[in-house]
N, C-alpha and C positions, 0 to 999 in steps of 0.2 A: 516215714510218714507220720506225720505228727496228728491227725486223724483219730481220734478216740474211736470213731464210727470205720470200721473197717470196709463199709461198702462206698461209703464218699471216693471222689477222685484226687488222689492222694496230693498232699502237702507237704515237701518235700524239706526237708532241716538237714544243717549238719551237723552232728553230735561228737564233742571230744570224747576219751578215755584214754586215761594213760594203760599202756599195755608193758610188761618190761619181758612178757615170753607167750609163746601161742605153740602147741604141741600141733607135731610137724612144718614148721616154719623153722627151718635152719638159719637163714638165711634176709636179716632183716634188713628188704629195700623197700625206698620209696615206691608207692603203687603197687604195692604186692594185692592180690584180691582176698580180702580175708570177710567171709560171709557173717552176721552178727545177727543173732536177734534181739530184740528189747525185752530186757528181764524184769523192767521196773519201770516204771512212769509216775508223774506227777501234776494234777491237774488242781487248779484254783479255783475257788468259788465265785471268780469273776467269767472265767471263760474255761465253759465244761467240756466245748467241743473239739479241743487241743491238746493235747501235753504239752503241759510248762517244759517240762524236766524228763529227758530220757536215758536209760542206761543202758547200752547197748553192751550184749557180751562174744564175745567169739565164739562161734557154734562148739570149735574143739575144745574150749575150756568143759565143754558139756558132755561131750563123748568120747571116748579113746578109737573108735572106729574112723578112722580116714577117708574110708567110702562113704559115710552121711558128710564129711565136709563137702567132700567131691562133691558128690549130689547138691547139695546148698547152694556150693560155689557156681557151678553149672545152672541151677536153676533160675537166677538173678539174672533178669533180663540185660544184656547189651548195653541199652540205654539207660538204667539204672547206675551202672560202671560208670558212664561219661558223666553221670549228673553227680555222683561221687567225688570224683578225677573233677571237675572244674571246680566243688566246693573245697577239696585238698589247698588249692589255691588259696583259700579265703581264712585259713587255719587263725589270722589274727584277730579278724573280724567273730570268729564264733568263740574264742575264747575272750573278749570285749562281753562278751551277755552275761549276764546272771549264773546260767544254769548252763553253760558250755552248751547251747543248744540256739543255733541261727538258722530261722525260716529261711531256703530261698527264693 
């Protein structure tokens, strides 16, 4: 959500990060569900009500407990998955922008 205002109805981006490991993740396949949150953002003095720039980190880079991924992973609704899953798609398109970050 690219949304500075957390109560707006969200705006949806897809954000790169190279990743080379993610603890408990054996196993790296395409479409694995790995929960992230945004650790950092960046907004410009032209438009305040976005983030230019997002850096999203994988919840287990944050915690050794596997149950708060679970929890995370679980909590992201269904349709957030799909809207994910169809931007995976477009991996050329949002590494084309600036700041590895495409509105869609």
């Amino acid at each position: 959500n690219t949304n500075v205002d957390p109560n707006l109805p969200p705006r949806w981006a897809a954000a790169l990060r190279t990743v080379t490991s993610i603890p408990g993740v054996t196993t790296r396949t395409v479409g694995t569900k790995v929960p992230v949150a945004a650790v950092s953002g960046q907004v410009n003095s032209n438009e305040r009500e976005h983030w230019q720039q997002i850096s999203p980190m994988p919840i287990a880079w944050g915690t050794p407990d596997q149950e708060v991924v679970n929890i995370a992973r679980k909590s992201i609704p269904q349709e957030e998955w799909q809207i994910l899953e169809r931007a995976r798609k477009r991996f050329t398109d949002v590494k084309a922008t600036k700041f590895d970050l495409l509105v869609l």
